[in-house]
Structure formats: structure tokens, C-alpha cells
N, CA, C and O atoms as a Tinker XYZ file with bonds, in Angstrom:
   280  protein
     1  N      0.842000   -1.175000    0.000000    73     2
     2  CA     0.000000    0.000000    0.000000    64     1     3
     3  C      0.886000    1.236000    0.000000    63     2     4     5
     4  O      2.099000    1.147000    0.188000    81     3
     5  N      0.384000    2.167000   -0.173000    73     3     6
     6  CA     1.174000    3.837000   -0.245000    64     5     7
     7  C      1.609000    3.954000    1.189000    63     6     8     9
     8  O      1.061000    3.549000    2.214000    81     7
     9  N      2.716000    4.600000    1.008000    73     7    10
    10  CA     2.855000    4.938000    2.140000    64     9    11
    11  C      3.255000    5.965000    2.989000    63    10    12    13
    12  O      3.996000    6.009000    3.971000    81    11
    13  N      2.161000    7.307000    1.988000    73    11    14
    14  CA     2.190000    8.170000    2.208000    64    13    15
    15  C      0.889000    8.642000    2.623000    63    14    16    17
    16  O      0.665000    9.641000    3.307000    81    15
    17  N     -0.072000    7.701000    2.070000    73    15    18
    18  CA    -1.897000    7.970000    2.065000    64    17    19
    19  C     -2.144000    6.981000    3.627000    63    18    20    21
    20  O     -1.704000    6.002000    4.229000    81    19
    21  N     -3.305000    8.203000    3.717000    73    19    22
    22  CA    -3.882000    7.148000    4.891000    64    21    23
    23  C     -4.717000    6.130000    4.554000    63    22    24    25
    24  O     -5.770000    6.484000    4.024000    81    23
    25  N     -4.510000    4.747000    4.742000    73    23    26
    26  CA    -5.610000    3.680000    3.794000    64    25    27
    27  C     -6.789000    3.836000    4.654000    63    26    28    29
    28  O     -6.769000    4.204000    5.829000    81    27
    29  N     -7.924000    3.489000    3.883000    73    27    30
    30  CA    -9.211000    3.792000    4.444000    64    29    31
    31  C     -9.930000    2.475000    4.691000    63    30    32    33
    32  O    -10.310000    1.756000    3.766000    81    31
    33  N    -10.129000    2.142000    6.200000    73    31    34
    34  CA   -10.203000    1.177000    6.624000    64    33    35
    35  C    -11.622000    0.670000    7.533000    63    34    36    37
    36  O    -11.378000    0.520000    8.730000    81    35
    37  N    -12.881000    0.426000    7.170000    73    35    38
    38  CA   -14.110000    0.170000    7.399000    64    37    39
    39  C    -14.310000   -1.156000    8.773000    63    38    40    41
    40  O    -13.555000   -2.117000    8.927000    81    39
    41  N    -15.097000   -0.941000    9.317000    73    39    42
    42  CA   -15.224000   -2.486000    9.974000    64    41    43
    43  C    -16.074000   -2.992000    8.644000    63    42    44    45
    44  O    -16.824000   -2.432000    7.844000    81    43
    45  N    -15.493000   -4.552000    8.847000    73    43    46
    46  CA   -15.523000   -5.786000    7.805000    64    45    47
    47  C    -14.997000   -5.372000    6.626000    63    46    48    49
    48  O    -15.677000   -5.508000    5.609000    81    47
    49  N    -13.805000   -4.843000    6.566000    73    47    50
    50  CA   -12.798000   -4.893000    5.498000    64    49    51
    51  C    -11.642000   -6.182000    6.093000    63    50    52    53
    52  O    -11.044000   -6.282000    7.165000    81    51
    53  N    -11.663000   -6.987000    4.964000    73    51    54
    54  CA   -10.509000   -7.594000    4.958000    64    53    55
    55  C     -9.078000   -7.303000    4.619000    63    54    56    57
    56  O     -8.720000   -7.031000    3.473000    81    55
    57  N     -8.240000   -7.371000    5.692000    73    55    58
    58  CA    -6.470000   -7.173000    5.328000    64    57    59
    59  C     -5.814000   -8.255000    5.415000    63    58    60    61
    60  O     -5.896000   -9.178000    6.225000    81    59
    61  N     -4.984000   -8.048000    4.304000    73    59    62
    62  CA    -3.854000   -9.598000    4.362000    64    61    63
    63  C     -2.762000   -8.251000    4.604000    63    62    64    65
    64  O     -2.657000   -7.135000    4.095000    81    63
    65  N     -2.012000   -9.029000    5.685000    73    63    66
    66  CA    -0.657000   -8.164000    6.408000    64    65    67
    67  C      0.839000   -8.816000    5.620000    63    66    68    69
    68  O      0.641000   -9.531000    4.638000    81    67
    69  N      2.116000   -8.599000    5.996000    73    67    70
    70  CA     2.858000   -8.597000    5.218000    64    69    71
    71  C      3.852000  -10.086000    6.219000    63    70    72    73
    72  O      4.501000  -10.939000    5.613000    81    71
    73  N      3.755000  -10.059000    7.377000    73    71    74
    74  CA     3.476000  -10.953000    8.675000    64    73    75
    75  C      2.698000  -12.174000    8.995000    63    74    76    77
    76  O      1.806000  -11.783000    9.747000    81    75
    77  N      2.597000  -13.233000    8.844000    73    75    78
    78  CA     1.431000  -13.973000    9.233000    64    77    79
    79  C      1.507000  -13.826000   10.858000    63    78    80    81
    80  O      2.532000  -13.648000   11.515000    81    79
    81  N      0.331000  -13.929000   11.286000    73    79    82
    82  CA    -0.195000  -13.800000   12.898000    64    81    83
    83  C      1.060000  -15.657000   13.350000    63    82    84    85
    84  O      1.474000  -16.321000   12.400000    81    83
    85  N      1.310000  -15.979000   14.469000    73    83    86
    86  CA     2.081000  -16.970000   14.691000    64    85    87
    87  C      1.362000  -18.522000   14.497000    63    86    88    89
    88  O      1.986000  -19.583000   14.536000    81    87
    89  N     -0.082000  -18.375000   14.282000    73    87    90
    90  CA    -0.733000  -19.340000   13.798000    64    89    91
    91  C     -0.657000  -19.901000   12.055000    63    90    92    93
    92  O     -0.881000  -20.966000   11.480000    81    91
    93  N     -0.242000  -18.616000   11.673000    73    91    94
    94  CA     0.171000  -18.981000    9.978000    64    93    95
    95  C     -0.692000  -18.459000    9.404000    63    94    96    97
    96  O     -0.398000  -18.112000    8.260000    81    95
    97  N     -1.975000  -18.185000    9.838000    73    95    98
    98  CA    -2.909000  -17.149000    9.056000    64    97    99
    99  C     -2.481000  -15.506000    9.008000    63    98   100   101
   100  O     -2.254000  -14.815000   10.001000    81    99
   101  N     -2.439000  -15.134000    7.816000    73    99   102
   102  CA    -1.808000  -13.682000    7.298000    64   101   103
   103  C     -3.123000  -12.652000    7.160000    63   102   104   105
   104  O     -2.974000  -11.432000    7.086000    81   103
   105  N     -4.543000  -13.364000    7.133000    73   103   106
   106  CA    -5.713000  -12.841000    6.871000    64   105   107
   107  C     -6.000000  -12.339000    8.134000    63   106   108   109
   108  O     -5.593000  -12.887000    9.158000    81   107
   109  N     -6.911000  -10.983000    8.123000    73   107   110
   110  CA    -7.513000  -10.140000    9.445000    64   109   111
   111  C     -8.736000   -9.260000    9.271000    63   110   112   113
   112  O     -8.682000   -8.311000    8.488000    81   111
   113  N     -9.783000   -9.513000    9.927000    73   111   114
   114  CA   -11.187000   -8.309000    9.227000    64   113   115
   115  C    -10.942000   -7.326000   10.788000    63   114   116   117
   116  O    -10.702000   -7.851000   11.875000    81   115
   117  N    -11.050000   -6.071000   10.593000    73   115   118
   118  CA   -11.360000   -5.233000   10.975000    64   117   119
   119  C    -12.857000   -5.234000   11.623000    63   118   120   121
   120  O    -13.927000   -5.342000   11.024000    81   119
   121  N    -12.492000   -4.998000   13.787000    73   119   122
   122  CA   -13.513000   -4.959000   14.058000    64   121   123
   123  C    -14.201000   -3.505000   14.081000    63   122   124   125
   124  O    -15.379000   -3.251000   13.831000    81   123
   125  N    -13.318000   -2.736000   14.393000    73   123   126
   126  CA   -13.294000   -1.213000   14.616000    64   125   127
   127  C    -12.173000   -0.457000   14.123000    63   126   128   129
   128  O    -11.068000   -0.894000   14.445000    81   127
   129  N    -12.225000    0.934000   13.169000    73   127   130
   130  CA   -11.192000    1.793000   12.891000    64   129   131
   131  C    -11.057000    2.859000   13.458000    63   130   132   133
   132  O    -12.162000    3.290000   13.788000    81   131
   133  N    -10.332000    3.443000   13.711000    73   131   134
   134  CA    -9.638000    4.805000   14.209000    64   133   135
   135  C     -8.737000    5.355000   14.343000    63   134   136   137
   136  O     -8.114000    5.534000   13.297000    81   135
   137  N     -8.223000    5.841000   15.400000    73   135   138
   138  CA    -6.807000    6.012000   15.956000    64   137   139
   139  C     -6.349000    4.638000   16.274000    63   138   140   141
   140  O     -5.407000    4.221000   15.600000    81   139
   141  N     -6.692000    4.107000   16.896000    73   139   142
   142  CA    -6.480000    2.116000   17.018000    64   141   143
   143  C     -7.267000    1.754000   16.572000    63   142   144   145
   144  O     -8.386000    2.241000   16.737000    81   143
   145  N     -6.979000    0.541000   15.662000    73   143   146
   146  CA    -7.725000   -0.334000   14.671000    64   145   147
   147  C     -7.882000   -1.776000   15.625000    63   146   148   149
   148  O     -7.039000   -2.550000   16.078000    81   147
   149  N     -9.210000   -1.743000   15.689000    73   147   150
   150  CA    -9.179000   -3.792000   16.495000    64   149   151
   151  C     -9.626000   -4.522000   15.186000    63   150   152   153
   152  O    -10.589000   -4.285000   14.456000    81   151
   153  N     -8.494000   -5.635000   15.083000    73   151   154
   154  CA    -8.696000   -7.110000   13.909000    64   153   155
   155  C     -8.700000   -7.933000   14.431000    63   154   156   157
   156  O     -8.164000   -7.956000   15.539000    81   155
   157  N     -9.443000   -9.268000   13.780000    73   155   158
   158  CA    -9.142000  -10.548000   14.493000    64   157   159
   159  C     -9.050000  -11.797000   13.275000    63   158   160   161
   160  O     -9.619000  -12.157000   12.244000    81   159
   161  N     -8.214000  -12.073000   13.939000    73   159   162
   162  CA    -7.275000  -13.112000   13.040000    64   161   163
   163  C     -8.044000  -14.327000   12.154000    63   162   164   165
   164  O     -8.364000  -15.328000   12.794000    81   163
   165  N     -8.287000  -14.295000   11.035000    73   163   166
   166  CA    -9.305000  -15.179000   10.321000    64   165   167
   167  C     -9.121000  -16.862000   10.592000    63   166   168   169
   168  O    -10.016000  -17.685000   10.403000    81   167
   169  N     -7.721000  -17.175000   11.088000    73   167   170
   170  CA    -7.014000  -18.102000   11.279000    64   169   171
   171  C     -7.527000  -19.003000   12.396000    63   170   172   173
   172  O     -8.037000  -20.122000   12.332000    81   171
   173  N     -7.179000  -17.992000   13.732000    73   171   174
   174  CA    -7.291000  -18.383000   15.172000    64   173   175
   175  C     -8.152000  -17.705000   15.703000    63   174   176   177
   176  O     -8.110000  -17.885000   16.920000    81   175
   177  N     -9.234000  -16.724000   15.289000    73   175   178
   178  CA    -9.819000  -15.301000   15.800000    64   177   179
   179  C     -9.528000  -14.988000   17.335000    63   178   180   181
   180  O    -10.084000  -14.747000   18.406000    81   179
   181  N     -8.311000  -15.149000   16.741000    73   179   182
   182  CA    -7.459000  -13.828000   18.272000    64   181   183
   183  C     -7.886000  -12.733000   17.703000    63   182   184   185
   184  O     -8.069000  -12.623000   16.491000    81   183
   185  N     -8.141000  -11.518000   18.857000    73   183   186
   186  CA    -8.404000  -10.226000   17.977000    64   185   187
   187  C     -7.153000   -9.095000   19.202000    63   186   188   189
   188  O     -6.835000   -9.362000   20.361000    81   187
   189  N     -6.781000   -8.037000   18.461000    73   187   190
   190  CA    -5.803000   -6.977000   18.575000    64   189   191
   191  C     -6.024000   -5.878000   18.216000    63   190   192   193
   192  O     -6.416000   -5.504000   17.111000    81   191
   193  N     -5.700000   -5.066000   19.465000    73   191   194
   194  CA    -5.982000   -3.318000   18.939000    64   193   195
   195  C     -4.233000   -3.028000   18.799000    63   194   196   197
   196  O     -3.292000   -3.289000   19.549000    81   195
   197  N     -4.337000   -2.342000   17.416000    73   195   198
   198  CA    -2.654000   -2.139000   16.946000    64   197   199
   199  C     -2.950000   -0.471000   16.624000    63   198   200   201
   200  O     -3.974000   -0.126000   16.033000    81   199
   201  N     -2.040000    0.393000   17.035000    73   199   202
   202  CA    -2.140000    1.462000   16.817000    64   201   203
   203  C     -2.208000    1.890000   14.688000    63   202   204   205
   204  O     -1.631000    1.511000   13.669000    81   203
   205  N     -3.088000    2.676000   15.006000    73   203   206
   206  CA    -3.382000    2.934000   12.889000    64   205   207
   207  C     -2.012000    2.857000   11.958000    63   206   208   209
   208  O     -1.952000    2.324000   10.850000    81   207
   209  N     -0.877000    3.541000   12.694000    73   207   210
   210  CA     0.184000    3.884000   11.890000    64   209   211
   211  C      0.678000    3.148000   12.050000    63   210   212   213
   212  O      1.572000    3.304000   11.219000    81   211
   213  N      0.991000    1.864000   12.770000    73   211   214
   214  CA     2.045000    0.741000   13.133000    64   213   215
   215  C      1.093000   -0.332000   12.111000    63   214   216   217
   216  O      1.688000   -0.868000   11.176000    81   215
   217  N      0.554000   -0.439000   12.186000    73   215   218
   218  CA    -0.817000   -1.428000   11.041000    64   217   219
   219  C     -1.055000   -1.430000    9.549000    63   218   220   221
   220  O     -1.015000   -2.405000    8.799000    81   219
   221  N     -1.409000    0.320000    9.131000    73   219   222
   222  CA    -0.793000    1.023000    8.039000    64   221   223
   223  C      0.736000    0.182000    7.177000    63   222   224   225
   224  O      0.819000   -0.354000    6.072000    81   223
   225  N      1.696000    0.374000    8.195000    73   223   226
   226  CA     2.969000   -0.069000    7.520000    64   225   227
   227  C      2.775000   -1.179000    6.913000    63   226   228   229
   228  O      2.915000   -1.338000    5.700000    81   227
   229  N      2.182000   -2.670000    8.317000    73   227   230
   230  CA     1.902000   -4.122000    7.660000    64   229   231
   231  C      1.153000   -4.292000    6.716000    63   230   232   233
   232  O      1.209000   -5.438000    6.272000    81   231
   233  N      0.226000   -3.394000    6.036000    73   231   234
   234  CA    -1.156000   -4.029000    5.783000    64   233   235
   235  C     -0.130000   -4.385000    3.731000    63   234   236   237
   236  O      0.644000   -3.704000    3.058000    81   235
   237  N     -0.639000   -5.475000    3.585000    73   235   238
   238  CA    -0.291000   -5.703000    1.600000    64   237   239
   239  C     -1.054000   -5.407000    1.020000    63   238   240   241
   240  O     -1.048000   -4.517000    0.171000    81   239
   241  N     -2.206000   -6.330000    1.455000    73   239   242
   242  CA    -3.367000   -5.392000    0.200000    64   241   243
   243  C     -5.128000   -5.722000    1.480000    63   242   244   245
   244  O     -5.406000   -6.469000    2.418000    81   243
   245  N     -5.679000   -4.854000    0.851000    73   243   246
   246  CA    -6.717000   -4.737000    1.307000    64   245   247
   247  C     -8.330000   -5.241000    0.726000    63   246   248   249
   248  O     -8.453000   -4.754000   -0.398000    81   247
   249  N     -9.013000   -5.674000    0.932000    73   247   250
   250  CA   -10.377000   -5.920000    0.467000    64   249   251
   251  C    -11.022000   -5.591000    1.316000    63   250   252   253
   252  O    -10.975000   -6.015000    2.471000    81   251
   253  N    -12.040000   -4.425000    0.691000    73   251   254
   254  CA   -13.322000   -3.976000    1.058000    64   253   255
   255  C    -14.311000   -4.641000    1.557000    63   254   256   257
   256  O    -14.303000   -5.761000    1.046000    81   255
   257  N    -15.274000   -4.508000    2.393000    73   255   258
   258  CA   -16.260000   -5.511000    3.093000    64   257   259
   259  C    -17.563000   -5.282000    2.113000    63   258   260   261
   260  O    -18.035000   -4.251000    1.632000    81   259
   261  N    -17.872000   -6.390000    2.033000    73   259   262
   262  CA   -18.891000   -7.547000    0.859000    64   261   263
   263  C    -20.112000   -6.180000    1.613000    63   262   264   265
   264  O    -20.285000   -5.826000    2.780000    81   263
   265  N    -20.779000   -5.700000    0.248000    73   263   266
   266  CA   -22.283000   -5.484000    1.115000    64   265   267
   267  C    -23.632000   -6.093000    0.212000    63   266   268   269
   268  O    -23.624000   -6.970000   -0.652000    81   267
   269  N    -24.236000   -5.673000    0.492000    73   267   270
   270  CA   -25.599000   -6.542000    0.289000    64   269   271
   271  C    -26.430000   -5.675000    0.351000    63   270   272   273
   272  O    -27.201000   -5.457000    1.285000    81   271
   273  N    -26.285000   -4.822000   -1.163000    73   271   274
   274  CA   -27.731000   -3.886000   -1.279000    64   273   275
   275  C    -29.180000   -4.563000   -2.411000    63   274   276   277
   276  O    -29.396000   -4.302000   -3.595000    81   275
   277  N    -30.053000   -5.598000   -1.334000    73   275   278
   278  CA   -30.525000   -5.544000   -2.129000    64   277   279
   279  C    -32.252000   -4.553000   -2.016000    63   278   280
   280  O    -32.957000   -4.424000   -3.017000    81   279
């Protein structure tokens, strides 16, 4: 990701990080964004509040959360 932009980060957006969590899953959905972001691990659903800018750095790529307008 840039890493100059702030990425824009929704609850139920999916992030694959650059790190896998120590379980081996690299996948994480976003429970809450802000100044601290809480994710939980798609793997093991451990979940973690990581400060925005320390998270920012890890994140590889991002997917948007699925909606359902019908």
C-alpha cells in the first residue's frame, strides 16, 4: 500500500498483512477503525488493537467488506 496515504479502513474490510499472525494465518477483518484499529485473526480469531500507523505499515493489500444492497 502507499505509504504516504492514509488507507481507508471500514469495519468488515478484509487485510492480508505482510506478517502472518504466529498461527500462519496472514488474513484479518477489521472490528473497529480509528486512531487504534481492532482485527481478528481469520485463522485463530485472536483479535488486537494495533495502533493505525504501526498497522498502516503491515497491511499488503486490502479488500473492502462484501455489502448486500438488495
Amino acid at each position: 500500500m502507499a505509504k504516504d496515504r492514509i488507507i481507508p479502513l471500514c469495519p468488515g474490510d478484509t487485510l492480508k498483512l505482510k506478517k502472518p499472525h504466529p498461527c500462519g494465518c496472514a488474513d484479518f477483518r477489521v472490528i473497529r477503525a480509528g486512531s487504534d484499529v481492532r482485527i481478528v485473526c481469520l485463522g485463530c480469531g485472536r483479535d488486537m488493537t494495533l495502533p493505525r500507523e504501526k498497522l498502516e505499515h503491515a497491511v499488503k493489500k486490502r479488500s473492502p467488506a462484501q455489502t448486500d444492497d438488495r
